[in-house]
N, C-alpha and C positions, 0 to 999 in steps of 0.2 A: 786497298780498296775495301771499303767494309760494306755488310750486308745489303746495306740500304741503299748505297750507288753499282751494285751487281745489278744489272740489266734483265730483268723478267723473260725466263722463254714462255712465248706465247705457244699453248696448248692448240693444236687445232680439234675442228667440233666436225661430227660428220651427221650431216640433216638426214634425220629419217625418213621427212618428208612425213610421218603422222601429224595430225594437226592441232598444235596444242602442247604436243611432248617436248619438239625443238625449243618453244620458249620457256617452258620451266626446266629443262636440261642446260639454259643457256646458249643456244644455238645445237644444239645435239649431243650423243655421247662422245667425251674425249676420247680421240684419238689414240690407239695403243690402252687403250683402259680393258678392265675385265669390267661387266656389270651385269648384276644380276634381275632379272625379271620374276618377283615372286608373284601368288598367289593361289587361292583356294582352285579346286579341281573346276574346268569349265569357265572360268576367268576371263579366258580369254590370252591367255601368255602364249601358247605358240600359235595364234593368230597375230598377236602384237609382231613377233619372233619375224615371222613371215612376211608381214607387211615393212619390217625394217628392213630386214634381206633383198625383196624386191626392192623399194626404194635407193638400195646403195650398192645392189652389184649391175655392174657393166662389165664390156669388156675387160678396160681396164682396173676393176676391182674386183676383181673375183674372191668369191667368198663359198666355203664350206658350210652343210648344214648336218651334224649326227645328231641321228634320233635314237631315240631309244622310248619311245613313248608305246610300245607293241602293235600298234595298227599300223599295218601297212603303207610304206608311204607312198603306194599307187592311190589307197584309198585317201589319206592325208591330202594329196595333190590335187583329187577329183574335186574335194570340198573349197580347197582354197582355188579352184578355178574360178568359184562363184564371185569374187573379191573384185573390183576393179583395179588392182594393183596387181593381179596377178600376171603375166608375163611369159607366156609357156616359151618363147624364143631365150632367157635365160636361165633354163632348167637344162643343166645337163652340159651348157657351155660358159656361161657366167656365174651360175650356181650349183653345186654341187651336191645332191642329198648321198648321205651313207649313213644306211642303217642298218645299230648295234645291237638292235634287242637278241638278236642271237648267241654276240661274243657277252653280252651281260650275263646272258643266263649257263653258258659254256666255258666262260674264262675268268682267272684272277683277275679281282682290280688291279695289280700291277701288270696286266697284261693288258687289258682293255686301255687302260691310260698310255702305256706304252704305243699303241695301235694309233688309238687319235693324237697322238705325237708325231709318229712317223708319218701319217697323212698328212698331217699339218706340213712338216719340214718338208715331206715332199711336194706338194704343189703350192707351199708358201700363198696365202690368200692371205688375203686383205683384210678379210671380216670372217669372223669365226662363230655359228649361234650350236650351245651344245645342249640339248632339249632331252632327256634333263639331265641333269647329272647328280639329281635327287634320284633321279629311278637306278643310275650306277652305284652308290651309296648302298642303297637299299636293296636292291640284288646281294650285294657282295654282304652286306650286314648278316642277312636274312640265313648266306650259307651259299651263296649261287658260285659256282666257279669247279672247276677241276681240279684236282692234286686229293681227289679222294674226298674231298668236301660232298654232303648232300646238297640235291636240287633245293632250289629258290622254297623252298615253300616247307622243307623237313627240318631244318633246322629252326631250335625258339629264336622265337619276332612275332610282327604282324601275324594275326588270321589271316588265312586267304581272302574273305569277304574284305579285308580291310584294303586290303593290295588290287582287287576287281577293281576298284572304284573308276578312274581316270589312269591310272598307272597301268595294271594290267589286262587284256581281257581275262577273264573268269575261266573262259575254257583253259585258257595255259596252263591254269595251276592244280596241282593235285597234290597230295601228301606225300609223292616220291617224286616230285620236282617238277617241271614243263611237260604238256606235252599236246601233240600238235593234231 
């Protein structure tokens, strides 16, 4: 059988339900796909993040959300209350928030990656959003982590002023690392 008479598997598309994104996605993001949400600080990306989340967890889709974005995600949650997509009956049983900004600023990236592995494999979700995993990069670049390494902010990289922005709050950081 050659190439050309091999039977196509059809990709399935999962509808965000955002309006406008399903049909230049093609019906949504593929299935089983990794995809990345970029943009500048205030975007809009983990509003986007959130509005897809809502839209595709159910019962039977549940889906994980790790932050790492340093505000709280009591305070995160108060904000997207405001949304008409928001859903408070799927927080906490169809969705799942766990937030890392702690183990970023306390652990190796191969220990943090490790962490949201073992989440993962443990409660196996359907939809996975990892907000951001620019801010785990950049912790760990920066110096952030244990094994004798300095705090986020002592070792060369970014200014502090440059990390405030969207990524950290300001109060976190100081010249001998986090602090609270």
């Amino acid at each position: 059988m050659s190439e050309s008479e091999t039977a196509r598997v059809a990709i399935a598309r999962l509808p965000t339900g955002v309006p406008g994104l399903d049909e230049v996605l093609g019906g949504g993001p593929p299935e089983y796909s990794c995809n990345v949400i970029a943009g500048a600080p205030g975007a809009g990306k983990t509003t986007l993040a959130h509005q897809i989340l809502f839209n595709l967890a159910s019962p039977a889709r549940r889906t994980l959300y790790f932050s790492v974005i340093g505000e709280p995600a009591l305070k995160m949650l108060r904000y997207q209350q405001q949304m008409a997509y928001f859903d408070p009956a799927k927080v906490g049983e169809s969705i799942r928030f766990i937030n890392l900004s702690d183990a970023v600023l306390t652990q190796s990236l191969d220990e943090v990656l490790a962490d949201i592995v073992r989440r993962v494999e443990e409660s196996s979700p359907d939809f996975v959003v990892l907000d951001s995993f620019h801010n785990i990069a950049r912790g760990w670049r920066a110096g952030a982590g244990r094994a004798g390494r300095p705090g986020l902010c002592a070792a060369p990289g970014p200014a502090p002023h440059e990390l405030a922005g969207h990524d950290l709050p300001a109060r976190q950081l100081s010249r001998r690392g986090p602090t609270r």
